[in-house]
Phi, psi and omega in degrees: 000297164339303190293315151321325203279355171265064191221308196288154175283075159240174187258316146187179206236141180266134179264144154236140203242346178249233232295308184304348197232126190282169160343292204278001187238350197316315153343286198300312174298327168309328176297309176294302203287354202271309166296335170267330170307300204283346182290008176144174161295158158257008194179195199261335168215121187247115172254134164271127163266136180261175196267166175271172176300327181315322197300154163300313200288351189304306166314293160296319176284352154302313200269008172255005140288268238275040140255341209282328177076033141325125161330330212202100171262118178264169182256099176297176140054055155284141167243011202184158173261012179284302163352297183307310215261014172247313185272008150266342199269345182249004183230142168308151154299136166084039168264050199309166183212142176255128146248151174292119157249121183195034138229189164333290185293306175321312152293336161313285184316351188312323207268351173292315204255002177271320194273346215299354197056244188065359183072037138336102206239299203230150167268152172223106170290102160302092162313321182289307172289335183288314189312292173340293202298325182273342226026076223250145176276044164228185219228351187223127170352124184091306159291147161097006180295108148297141175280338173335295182315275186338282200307324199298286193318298206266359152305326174290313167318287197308334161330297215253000217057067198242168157260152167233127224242130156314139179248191197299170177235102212291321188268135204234127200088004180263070179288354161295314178292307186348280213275354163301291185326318193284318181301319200291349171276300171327325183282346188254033179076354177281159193310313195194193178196143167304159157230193204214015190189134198296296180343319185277006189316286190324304184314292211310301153324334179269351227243333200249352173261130175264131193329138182305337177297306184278347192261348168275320160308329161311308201285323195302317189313309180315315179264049176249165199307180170273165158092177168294143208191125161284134166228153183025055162084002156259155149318166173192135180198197198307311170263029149286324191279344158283349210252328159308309171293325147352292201274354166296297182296344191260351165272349151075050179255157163260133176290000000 
């Protein structure tokens, strides 16, 4: 998977070291990731998901991302910004860092832990742990996502300046589930969503980029007169014209 992975259209790629790796390998695996970071990137931003803080492995595995130098360190189970500011305090400058929110306190805490700085990049809503954590009754990754939850994360992000990212979707081959899943985040403002199998790459991507249609309808709008305007059978006004350059800056067109 290491070897592949600078191959996939993803924007970027995670080595993980908490949930995907059992206890008893948790060593070994840190070993590994620490030898494929240093032989090069793996992708347009190569990020290590770390162990939480709560965890024995925590410590050590910070400090072997700042040898190993990753683009990107996530945080699993932040509840604080005291999280944030213990795992910078243990990584070299120029070390971006995601936290993850996906629990109960965490989500209280989202718009707290959105200001810690520290070289913050992103909020990552964790479906799974949060479900757990609220004690949502399902069984699968991904099921049982509120939108309260959704709306909570990237307000606290879009707040702090942040990006706010989706987190996976479980069922592999369920491209209908995917791409519902990707939209209803898309619909709540997020940047992007994880996947877990190169195949949802494609959906996902297609679903967070916007259409040669909608990104030309922007443009007409930025050039219809100012001020309040009929355009194409609607109203149009100053804040239509944020909702364009909006949706223009997240497709990284200039207007």
């Amino acid at each position: 998977m290491l070897a592949k992975a600078s191959s996939l259209p993803a924007d970027e790629v995670i080595v993980d070291l908490e949930d995907a790796v059992a206890a008893e390998d948790k060593e070994a695996a840190r070993d590994l990731a620490v030898a494929a970071l240093r032989r090069g990137p793996l992708g347009r931003t190569t990020a290590l998901r770390v162990n939480a803080r709560s965890t024995p492995w925590w410590e050590d595995d910070l400090r072997a991302a700042a040898e190993a130098h990753p683009d990107v360190v996530v945080l699993p189970k932040v509840e604080s910004p005291a999280d944030v500011s213990a795992a910078a305090e243990l990584l070299p400058d120029g070390i971006g860092l995601e936290a993850q929110i996906e629990t109960a306190r965490g989500l209280v805490e989202a718009a707290r832990i959105a200001e810690a700085g520290h070289g913050l990049e992103a909020l990552v809503f964790g479906p799974a742990d949060l479900a757990a954590s609220l004690g949502v009754p399902v069984l699968t990754i991904g099921a049982g996502v509120s939108d309260h939850a959704l709306a909570r994360v990237v307000a606290a992000a879009r707040a702090a300046g942040l990006q706010a990212l989706d987190g996976p979707h479980a069922r592999l081959g369920d491209d209908l589930g995917l791409v519902l899943s990707a939209r209803r985040a898309l619909g709540h403002g997020y940047d992007g969503k994880w996947v877990i199998h190169p195949e949802q790459i494609a959906p996902v991507n297609f679903v967070f980029t916007p259409s040669p249609a909608e990104l030309a309808r922007a443009k007409r709008i930025l050039d219809a007169a100012a001020g309040a305007a009929r355009f194409e059978g609607e109203l149009v006004d100053e804040a239509s014209r944020r909702l364009a350059e909006s949706l223009l800056q997240r497709a990284e067109v200039p207007g």
